[in-house]
N, C-alpha and C positions, 0 to 999 in steps of 0.2 A: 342256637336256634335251628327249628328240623328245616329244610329245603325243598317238602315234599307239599306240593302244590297242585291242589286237583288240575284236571285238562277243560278247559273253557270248550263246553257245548253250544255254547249260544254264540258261532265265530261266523258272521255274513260277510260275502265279501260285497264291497260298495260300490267300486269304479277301478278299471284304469284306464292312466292318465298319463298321455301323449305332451301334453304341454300343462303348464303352470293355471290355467286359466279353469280347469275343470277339476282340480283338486279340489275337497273338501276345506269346508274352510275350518278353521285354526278350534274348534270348542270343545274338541279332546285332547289327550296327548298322544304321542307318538312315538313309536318304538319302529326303525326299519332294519333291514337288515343286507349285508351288500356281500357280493364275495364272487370270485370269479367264475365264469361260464362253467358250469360239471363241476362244480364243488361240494354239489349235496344241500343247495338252499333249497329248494321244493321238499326235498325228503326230509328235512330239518324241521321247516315249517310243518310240516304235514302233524310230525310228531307232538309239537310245542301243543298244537292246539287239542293233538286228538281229534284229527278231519282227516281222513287218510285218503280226500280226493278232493282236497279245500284246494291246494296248487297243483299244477299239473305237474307230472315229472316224466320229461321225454331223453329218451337218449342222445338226441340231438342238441350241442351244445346253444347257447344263444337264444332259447324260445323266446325268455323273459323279455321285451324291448320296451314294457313301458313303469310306472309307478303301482303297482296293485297296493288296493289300500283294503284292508280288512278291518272292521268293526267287532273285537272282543267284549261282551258283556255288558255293551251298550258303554263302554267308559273309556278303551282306548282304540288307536289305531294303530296295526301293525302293517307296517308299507315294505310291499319287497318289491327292491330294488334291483332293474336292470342285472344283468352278468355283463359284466367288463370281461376284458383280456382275449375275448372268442377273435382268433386269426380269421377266420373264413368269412368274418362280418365286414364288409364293405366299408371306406373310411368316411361314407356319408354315414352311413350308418354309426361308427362308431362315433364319432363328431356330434350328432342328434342327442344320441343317448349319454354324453357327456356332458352337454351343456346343461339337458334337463336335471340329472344327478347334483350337478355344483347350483342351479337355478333352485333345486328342490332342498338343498342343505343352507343355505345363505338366506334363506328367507320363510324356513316354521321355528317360528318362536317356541312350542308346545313339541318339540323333539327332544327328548328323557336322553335320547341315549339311541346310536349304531352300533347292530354287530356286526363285524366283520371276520366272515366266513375265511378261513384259510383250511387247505387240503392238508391233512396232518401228516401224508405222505411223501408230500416234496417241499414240505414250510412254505417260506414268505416268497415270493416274485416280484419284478420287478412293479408290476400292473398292482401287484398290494402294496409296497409303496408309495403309490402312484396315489392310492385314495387314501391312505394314509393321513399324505400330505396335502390333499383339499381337506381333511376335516379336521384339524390343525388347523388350517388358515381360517377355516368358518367357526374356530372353538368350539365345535359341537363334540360333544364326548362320547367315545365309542370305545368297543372292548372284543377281542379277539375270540374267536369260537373256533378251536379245531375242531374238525372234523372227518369224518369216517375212520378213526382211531380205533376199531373193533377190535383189529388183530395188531394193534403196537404193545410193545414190549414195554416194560419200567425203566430200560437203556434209554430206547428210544424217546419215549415222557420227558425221562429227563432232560436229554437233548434239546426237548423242543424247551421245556424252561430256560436251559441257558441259552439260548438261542435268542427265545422271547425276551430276556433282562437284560441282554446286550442291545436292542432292539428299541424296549421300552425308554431308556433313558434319551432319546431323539426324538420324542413324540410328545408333546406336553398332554395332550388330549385325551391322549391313552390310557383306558383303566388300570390299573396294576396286577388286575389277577386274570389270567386267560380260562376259558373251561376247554375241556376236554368232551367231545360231544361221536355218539353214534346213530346212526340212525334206525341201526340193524341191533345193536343190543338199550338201543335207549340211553346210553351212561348219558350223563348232562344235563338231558331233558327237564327233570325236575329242578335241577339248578339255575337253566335260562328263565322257567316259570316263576322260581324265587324272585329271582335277579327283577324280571319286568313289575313282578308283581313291588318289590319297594318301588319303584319307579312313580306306578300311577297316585 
């Protein structure tokens, strides 16, 4: 089956959300996406929808600090999720944004499915572990997106597969196949669109 999946023109964004209490409530479903501080989630998103100033993307690690929920084609919601792992954020800070994250996965019924963004040029850290293993405990199912993979080799691809299936067998939760995603050549793009599009 082809994987090529127009880009949703019609992507509003709705709110964010600071605490649990102003979330939209549950009558869509829910596609978020998580992955640590300058990993290329704004530039990811941007591309998915085809809104090339839908998120902001700053060079300054850490902007993202609350729940952004965006409304695709009137039928789901795509939530990006906080950057974890940012050193220079404050440990109130990082404590806030942690609670809300485990607060926001332990209780939407209508979440399809997390990606989780890793930088395809230094793989997994300890802080992707780290959420990992909260969505695991919340059984919510989620599946790995390398990213900025533009200039990696078929060596290195491969690597990051064995990498990834030494990895996958410790994660019950974890989808079994990783994408390979650029922001600068696009590769993936239309694969993540497949991907959500079974979801809804």
């Amino acid at each position: 089956m082809s994987k090529k999946v127009k880009s949703w023109s019609n992507t509003e964004f709705k709110i964010g959300a600071t605490t649990l209490e102003v979330i939209p409530g549950t009558s869509l479903r829910e596609i978020a996406f998580a992955g640590r501080s300058n990993v290329g989630k704004s530039s990811l998103i941007n591309s998915i929808t085809g809104r090339n100033s839908l998120t902001r993307v700053s060079k300054t690690p850490g902007c993202t600090r609350q729940l952004n929920f965006f409304e695709i084609e009137d039928k789901i919601y795509l939530v990006d999720m906080p950057g974890y792992g940012y050193a220079k954020a404050s440990k109130g800070d990082q404590l806030t944004w942690g609670k809300l994250i485990i607060n926001y996965l332990s209780s939407r019924p209508l979440l399809r499915r997390v990606f989780v963004l890793v930088d395809s040029r230094v793989s997994f850290k300890q802080v992707d572990f780290d959420i990992m293993g909260v969505l695991d405990k919340c059984a919510v199912s989620y599946q790995v997106i390398f990213t900025k993979a533009d200039k990696l080799t078929d060596k290195e691809i491969a690597q990051l597969q064995k990498s990834f299936d030494s990895i996958a067998k410790k994660h019950p939760a974890l989808h079994p196949e990783f994408i390979v995603t650029s922001s600068v050549s696009k590769a993936g793009v239309d694969r993540i669109r497949y991907e959500i599009e079974q979801l809804i």
